[in-house]
C-alpha positions in Angstrom: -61.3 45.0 9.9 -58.6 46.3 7.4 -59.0 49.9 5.6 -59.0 48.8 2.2 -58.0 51.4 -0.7 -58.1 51.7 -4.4 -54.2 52.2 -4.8 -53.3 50.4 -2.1 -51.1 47.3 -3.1 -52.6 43.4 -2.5 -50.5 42.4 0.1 -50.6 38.1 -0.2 -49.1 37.4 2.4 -50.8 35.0 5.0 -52.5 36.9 8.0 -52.6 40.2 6.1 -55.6 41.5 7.1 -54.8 41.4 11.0 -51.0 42.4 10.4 -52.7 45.6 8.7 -55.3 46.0 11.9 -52.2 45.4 14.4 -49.9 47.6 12.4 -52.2 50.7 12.5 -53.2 50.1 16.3 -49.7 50.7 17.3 -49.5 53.7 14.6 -52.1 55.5 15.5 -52.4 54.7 19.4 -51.5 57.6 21.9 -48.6 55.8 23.1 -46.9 56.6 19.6 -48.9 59.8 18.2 -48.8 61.9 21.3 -46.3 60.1 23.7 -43.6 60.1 20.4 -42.4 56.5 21.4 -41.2 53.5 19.2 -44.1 51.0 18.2 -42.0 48.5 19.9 -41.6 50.8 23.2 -45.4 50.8 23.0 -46.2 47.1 22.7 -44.0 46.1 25.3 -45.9 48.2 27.3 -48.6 46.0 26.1 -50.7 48.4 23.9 -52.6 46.3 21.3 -52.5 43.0 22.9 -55.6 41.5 21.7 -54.2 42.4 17.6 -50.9 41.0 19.1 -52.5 37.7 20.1 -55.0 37.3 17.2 -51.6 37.7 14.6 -49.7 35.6 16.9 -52.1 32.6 16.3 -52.9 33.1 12.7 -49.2 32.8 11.9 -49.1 30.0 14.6 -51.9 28.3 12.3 -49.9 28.7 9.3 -47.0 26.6 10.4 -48.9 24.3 11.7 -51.7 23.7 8.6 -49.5 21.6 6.7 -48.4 18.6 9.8 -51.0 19.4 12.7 -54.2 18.8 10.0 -53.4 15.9 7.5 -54.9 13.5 10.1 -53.9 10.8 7.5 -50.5 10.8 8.7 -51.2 10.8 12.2 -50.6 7.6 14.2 -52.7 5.9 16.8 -51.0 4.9 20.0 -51.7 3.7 23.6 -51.2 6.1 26.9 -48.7 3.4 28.4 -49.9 4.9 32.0 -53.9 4.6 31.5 -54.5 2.5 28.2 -56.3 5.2 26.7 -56.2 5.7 22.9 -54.0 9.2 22.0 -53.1 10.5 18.7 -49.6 11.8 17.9 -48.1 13.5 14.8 -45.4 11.7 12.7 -42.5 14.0 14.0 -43.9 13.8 17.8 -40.0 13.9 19.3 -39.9 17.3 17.1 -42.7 18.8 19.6 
């Protein structure tokens, strides 16, 4: 959970809870406190994956929110191969 404090500025920005958490894993991990390496030394090593991961996929989510979930749009179509129904997304040649 983010550390939350009374002068602290809001920060509105989407995923800003986890980029807080992921920001002070790599600050405060031994690779960069006692070690004196760069953040980004550290996480290519592959300290603070699981933050890395969980901020990867919120931001992920946020590019996708406005196409992937307005199923309105979305088009029904046939597999040509097994004539099975399968949904695809207006831009699908984007993909």
């Amino acid at each position: 959970m983010p550390k939350y404090y009374e002068d602290k500025e809001e920060d509105t920005r989407a995923c800003s809870g986890i980029r807080e958490d992921f920001k002070a894993c790599l600050l405060q991990h031994d690779c960069v406190v006692k070690a004196g390496k760069l953040p980004s030394e550290c996480l290519k090593e592959g300290h603070c994956k699981a933050l890395q991961t969980s901020f990867f996929e919120c931001k992920r989510s946020m590019l996708c929110a406005d196409q992937c979930l307005s199923s309105d749009s979305w088009t029904i179509g046939r597999d040509s191969e097994e004539g099975k129904a399968i949904e695809e997304p207006p831009d699908a040649a984007v993909w």
